[in-house]
C-alpha positions as CSV (number, residue, x, y, z in Angstrom):
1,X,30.7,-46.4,50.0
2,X,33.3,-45.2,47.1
3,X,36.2,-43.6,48.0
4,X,34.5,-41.1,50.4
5,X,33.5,-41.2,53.6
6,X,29.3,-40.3,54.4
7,X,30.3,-38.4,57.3
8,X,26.6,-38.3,58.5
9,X,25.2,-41.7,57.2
10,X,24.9,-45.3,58.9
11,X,27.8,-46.4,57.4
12,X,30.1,-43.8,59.3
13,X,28.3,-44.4,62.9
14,X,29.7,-48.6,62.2
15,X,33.2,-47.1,62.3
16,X,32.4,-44.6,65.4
17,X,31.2,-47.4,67.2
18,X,33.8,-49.9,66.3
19,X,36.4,-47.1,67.6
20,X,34.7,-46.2,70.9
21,X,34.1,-50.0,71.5
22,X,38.1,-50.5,70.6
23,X,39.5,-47.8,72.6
24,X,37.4,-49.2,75.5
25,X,39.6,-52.3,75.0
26,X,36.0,-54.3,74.8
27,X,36.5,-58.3,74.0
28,X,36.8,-58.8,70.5
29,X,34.4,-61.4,70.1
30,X,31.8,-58.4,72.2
31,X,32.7,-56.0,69.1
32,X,30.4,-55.3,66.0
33,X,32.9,-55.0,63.1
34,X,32.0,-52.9,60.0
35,X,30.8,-54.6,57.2
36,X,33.0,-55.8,54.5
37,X,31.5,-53.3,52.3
38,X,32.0,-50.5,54.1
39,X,35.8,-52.1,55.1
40,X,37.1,-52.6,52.1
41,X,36.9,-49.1,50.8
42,X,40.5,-47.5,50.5
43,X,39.4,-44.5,52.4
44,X,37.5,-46.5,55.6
45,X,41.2,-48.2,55.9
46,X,43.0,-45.2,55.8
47,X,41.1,-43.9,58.6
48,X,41.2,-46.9,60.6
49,X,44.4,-47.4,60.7
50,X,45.3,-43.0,61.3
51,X,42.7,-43.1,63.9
52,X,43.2,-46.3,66.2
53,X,46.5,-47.9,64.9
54,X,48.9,-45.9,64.3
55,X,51.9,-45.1,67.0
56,X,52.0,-41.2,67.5
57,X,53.4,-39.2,70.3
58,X,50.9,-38.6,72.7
59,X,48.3,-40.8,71.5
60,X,46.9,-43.4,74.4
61,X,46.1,-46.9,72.0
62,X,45.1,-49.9,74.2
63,X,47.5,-52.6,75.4
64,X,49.6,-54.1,72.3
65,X,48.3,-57.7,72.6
66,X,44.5,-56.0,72.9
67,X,45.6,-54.4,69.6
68,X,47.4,-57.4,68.1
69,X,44.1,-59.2,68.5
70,X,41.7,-56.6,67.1
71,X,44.0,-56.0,64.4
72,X,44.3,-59.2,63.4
73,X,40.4,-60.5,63.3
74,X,40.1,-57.0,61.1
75,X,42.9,-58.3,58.6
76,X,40.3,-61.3,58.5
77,X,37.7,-59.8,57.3
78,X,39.2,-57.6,55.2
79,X,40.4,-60.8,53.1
80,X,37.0,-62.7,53.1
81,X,36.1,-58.6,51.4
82,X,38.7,-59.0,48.6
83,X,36.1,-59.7,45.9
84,X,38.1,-58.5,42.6
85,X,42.1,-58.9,43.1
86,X,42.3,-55.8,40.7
87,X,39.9,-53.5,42.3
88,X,40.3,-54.4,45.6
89,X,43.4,-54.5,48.2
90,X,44.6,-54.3,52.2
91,X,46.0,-51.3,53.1
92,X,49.2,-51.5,53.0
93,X,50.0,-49.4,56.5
94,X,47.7,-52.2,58.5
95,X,49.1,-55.4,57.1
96,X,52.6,-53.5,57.9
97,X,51.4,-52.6,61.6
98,X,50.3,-56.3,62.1
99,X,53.3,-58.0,60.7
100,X,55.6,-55.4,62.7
101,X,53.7,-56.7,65.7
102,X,54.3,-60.0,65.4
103,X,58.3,-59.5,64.6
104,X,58.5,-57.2,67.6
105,X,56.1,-60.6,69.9
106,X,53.1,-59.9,71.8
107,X,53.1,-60.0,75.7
108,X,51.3,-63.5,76.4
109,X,48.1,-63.6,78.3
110,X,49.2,-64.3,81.6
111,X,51.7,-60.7,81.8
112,X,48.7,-59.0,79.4
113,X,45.8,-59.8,82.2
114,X,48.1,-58.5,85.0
115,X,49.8,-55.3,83.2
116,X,47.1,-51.9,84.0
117,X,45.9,-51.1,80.3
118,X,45.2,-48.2,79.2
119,X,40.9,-47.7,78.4
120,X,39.5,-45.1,76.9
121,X,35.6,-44.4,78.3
122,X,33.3,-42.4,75.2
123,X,30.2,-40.5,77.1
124,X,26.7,-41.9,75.3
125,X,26.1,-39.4,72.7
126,X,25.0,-39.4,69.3
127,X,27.6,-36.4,68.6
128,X,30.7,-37.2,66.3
129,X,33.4,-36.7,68.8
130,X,32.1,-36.6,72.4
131,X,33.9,-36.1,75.4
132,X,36.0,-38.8,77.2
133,X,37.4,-40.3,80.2
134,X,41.3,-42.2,80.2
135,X,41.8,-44.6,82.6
136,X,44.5,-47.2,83.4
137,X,42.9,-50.1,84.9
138,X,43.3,-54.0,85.3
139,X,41.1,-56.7,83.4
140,X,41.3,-59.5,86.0
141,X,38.9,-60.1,88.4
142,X,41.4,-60.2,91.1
143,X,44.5,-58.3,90.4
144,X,47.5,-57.4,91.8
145,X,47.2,-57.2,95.6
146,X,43.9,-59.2,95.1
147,X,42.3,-55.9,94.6
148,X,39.2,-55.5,92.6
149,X,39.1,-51.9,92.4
150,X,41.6,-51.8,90.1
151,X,39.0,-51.7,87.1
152,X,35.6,-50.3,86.3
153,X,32.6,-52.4,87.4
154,X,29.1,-52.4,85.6
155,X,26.8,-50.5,88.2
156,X,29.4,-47.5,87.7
157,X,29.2,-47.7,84.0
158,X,25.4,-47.6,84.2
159,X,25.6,-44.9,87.0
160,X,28.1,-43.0,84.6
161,X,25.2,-43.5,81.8
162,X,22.7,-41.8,84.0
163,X,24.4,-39.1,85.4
164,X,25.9,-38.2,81.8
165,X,22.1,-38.2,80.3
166,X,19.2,-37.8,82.4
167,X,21.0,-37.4,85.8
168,X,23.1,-34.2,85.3
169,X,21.1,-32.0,87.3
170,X,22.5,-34.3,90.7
171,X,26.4,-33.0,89.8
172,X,26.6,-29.8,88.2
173,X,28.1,-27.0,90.9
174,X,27.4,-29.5,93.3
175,X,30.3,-30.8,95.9
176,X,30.4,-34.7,96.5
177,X,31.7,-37.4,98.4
178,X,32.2,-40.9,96.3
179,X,32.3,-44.0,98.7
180,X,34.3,-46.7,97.5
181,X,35.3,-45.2,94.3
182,X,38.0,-47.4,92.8
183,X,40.0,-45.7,90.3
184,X,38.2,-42.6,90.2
185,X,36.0,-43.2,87.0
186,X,32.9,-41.6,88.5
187,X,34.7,-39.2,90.1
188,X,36.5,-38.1,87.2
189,X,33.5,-37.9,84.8
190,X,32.0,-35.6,87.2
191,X,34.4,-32.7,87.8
192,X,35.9,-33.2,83.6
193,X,32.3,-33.5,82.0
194,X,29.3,-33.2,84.4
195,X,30.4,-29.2,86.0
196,X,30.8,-30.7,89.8
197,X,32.5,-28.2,91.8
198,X,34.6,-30.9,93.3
199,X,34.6,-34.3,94.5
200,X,36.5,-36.3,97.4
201,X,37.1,-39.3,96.0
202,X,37.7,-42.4,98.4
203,X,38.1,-45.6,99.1
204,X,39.0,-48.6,101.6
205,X,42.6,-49.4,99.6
206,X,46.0,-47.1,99.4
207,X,46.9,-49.4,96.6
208,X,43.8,-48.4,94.8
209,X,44.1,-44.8,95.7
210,X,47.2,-44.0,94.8
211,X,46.0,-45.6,91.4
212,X,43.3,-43.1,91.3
213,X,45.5,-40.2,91.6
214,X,47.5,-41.1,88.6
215,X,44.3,-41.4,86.6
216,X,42.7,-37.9,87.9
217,X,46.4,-36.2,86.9
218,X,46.2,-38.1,83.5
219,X,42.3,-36.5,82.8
220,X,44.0,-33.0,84.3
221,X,41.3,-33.2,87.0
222,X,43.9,-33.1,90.2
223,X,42.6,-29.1,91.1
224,X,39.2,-30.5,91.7
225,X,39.4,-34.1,93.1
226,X,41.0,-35.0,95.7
227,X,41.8,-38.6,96.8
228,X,41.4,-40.2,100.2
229,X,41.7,-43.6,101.9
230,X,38.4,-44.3,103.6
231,X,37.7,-48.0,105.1
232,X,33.6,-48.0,106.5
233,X,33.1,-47.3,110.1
234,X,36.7,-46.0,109.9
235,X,37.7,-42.6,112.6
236,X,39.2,-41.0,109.2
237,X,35.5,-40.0,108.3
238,X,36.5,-36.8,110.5
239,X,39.4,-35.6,108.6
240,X,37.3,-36.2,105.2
241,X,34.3,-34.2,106.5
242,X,36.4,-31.0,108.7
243,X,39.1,-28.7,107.5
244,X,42.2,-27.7,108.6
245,X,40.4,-25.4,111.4
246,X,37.8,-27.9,112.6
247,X,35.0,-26.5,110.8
248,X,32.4,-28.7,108.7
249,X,33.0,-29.0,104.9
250,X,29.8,-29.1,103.3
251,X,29.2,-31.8,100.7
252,X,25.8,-31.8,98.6
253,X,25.8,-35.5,97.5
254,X,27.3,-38.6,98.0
255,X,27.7,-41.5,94.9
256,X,28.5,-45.2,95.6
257,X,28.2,-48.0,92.9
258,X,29.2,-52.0,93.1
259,X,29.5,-51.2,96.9
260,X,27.3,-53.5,98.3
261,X,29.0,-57.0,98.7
262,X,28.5,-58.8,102.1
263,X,25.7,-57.8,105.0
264,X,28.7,-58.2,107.0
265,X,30.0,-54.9,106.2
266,X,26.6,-53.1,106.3
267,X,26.8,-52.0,110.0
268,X,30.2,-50.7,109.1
269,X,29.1,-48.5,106.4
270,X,25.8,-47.7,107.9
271,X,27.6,-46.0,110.5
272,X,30.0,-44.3,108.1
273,X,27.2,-42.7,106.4
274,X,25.2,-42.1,109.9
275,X,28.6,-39.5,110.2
276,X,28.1,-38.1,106.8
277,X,24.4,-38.0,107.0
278,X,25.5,-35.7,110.6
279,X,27.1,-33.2,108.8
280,X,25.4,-32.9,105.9
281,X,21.6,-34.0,106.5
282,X,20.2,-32.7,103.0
283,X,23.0,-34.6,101.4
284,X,21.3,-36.5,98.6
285,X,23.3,-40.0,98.2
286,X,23.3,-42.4,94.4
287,X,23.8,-45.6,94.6
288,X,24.1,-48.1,92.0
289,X,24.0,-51.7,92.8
290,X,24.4,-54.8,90.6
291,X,21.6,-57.0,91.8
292,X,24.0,-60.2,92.5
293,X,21.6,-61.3,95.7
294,X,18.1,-60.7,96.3
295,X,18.6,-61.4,100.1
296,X,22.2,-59.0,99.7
297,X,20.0,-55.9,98.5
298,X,17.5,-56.6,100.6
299,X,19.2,-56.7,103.7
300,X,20.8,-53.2,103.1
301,X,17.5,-51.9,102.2
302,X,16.3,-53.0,105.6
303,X,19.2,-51.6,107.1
304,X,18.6,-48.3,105.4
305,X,15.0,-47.9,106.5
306,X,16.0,-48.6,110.4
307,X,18.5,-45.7,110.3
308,X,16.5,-44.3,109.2
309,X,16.7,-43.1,105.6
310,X,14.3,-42.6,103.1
311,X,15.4,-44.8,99.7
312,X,13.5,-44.5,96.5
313,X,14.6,-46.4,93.8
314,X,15.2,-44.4,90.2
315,X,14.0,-45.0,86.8
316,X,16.8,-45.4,84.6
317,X,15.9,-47.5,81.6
318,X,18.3,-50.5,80.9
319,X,20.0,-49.8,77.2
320,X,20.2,-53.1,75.6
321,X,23.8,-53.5,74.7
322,X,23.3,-53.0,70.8
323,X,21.7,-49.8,71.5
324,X,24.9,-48.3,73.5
325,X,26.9,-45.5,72.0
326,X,29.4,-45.3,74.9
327,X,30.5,-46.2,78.6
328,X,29.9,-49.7,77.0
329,X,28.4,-52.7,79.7
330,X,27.1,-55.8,79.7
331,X,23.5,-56.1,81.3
332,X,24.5,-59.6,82.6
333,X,22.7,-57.9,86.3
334,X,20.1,-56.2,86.6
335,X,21.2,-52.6,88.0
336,X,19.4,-50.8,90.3
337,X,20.0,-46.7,91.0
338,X,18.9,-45.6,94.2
339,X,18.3,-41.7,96.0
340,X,18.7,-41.8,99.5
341,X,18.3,-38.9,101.9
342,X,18.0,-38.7,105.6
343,X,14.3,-39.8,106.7
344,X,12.6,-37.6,109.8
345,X,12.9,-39.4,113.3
346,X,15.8,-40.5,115.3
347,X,19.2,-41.7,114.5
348,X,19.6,-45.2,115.4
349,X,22.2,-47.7,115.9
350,X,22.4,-49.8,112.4
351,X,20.8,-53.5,112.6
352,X,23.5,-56.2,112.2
353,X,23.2,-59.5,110.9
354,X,23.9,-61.3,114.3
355,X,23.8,-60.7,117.8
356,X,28.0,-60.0,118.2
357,X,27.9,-57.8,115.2
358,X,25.2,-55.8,117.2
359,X,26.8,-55.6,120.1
360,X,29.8,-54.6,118.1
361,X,27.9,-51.7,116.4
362,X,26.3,-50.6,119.0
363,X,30.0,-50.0,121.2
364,X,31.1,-48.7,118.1
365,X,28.3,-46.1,117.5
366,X,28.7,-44.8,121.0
367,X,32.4,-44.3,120.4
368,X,31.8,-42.6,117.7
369,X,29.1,-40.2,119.2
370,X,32.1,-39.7,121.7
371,X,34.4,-38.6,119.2
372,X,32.1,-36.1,117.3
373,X,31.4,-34.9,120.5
374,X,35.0,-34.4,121.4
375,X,35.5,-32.7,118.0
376,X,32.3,-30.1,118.4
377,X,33.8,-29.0,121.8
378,X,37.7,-28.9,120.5
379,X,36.5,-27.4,117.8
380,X,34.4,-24.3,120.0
381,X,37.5,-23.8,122.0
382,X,35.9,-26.1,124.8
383,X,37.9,-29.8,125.0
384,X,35.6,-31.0,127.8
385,X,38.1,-31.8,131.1
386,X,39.4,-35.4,130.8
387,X,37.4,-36.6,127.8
388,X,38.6,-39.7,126.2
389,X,38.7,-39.8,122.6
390,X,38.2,-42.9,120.8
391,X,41.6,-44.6,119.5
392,X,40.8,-47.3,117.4
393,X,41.6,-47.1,113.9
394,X,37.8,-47.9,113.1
395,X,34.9,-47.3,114.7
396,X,33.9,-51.2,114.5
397,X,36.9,-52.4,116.5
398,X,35.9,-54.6,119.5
């Protein structure tokens, strides 16, 4: 490679894609190094270390024990590279940076899994410099709080993927609701990259909301998302579909990914989105789902055509995980992407998995009916004469 960079050659894209996989704090072992040719060149280490190691004001680099361990399985191969002990030698600034590390210590695993690191998200583009998303996010499963919204799952990475390529005509000028939406990657992308006019962003957790709100500020995005807390079948569907006044704010679609967990909650959140569906009945709703369980997807499917809505399933071509040039994911699932509008023919109460959960729904669906209906009238200057108003904190409570 000499002592020059190819700026437009194969050997440059092995150091993009090393940097967008680093900053995206991927697994080491998940990481395609450079090649030792191309490493050992004085120039390639020079910009290695200016463009992901070295501490500057203002510049976001991944956790420090993340970094330790990259760092350190790079120094490794740049050794086995040292072919002539003449020609060839370690930059000096990234043997300093790793032995400055290890005087300074490195937070052990345990701290490191629980601490919120910061990850830097690349869009899939074959440009030099595309644009990103920042977000401060958790690698365990279960994190503090036992939350697992506190990172970015695979169906929103592939979502993310298709709305960023193929899929853009869904978000831009469009206003939209995001069910479940964790710490506000999707969200994000969409009012910073994609042109959405704005997004409420929600989900069931304050935890994971007030989480969100620090990572929309961080992308500058706070004028045009706003965050709400959102459980399904929850009476706090009103205030996130009527303003101040009482009128109707109109939402053109509605995105969900890795939302689907237990059938349990299905007649929760088929009722939430019988509400949204009220309001807005050409609303056209994404969903991305991890397949996990056949007889999970399934049973929401069924759900969904009793409603009734109409679900067609998208084609979004699986990348293989070699060909990925950002918002980097395992294909350990299968993911599906899913439009779903509102079908012709009557609203019905959502099917349950049991008897008492039907029951359940069905209470709850008339309470609800009674609260929209209490809202229209209030809301035309007509609060019918001793109306009762439901009062639970969710629709589904017995």
């Amino acid at each position: 490679m000499g002592s020059s960079l190819d700026w437009c050659g194969e050997d440059f894209k092995q150091l993009l894609l090393f940097r967008r996989r680093y900053f995206q704090a991927e697994e080491p072992s998940d990481i395609t190094f450079p090649s030792k040719d191309v490493l050992k060149s004085p120039a390639v280490q020079k910009w290695v270390y200016d463009t992901m190691f070295k501490e500057e004001e203002g510049v976001l680099l991944p956790h420090p024990r993340y970094k330790f361990r990259v760092l350190k399985e790079l120094m490794k191969i740049l050794e086995a590279a040292m072919d002539d002990p003449v020609e060839d030698e370690i930059s000096d600034d990234l043997a300093t940076s790793l032995a400055t590390m290890l005087i300074q210590g490195i937070p052990n695993e345990h701290d490191a899994q629980q601490d919120r690191k910061q990850i830097t998200y690349t869009l899939p583009s074959a440009e030099m410099w595309p644009p990103i998303v920042r977000m401060r996010e958790s690698p365990s499963i279960l994190a503090e709080h036992g939350e697992t919204g506190l990172r970015t799952w695979q169906a929103a990475l592939v979502l993310g993927t298709y709305l960023s390529t193929n899929g853009r005509h869904f978000i831009e000028g469009k206003s939209i609701i995001e069910l479940a939406g964790g710490l506000g990657f999707i969200s994000i992308l969409c009012v910073k990259h994609l042109g959405a006019k704005k997004v409420l962003l929600t989900d069931g957790s304050h935890t994971v909301i007030n989480y969100a709100e620090e990572n929309v500020e961080m992308n500058g995005s706070e004028d045009t998302v706003e965050g709400r807390v959102l459980k399904f079948g929850g009476l706090e569907i009103f205030d996130c579909l009527e303003d101040a006044d009482g009128g109707g704010l109109h939402y053109d679609v509605l995105l969900g990914a890795d939302m689907l967990y237990d059938p349990k909650d299905f007649p929760a959140l088929m009722l939430t989105l019988q509400v949204i569906f009220c309001y807005n009945p050409d609303l056209q709703f994404l969903l991305a789902c991890a397949v996990r369980s056949e007889d999970t997807l399934d049973s929401f499917l069924h759900a969904c055509s009793q409603c009734p809505f109409h679900v067609q399933r998208l084609d979004v071509p699986k990348v293989s995980e070699e060909d990925q040039l950002g918002f980097f994911h395992d294909n350990f699932h299968e993911v599906h992407v899913y439009l779903i509008t509102k079908a012709p023919g009557k609203v019905v109460i959502p099917p349950a998995v049991d008897e008492d959960s039907y029951n359940m729904a069905e209470r709850a669906y008339e309470e609800a009916v009674v609260a929209k209906d209490f809202h229209d009238r209030w809301n035309a200057g007509r609060p019918p004469s001793g109306a009762s108003t439901a009062t639970s904190e969710t629709l589904l409570d017995a």
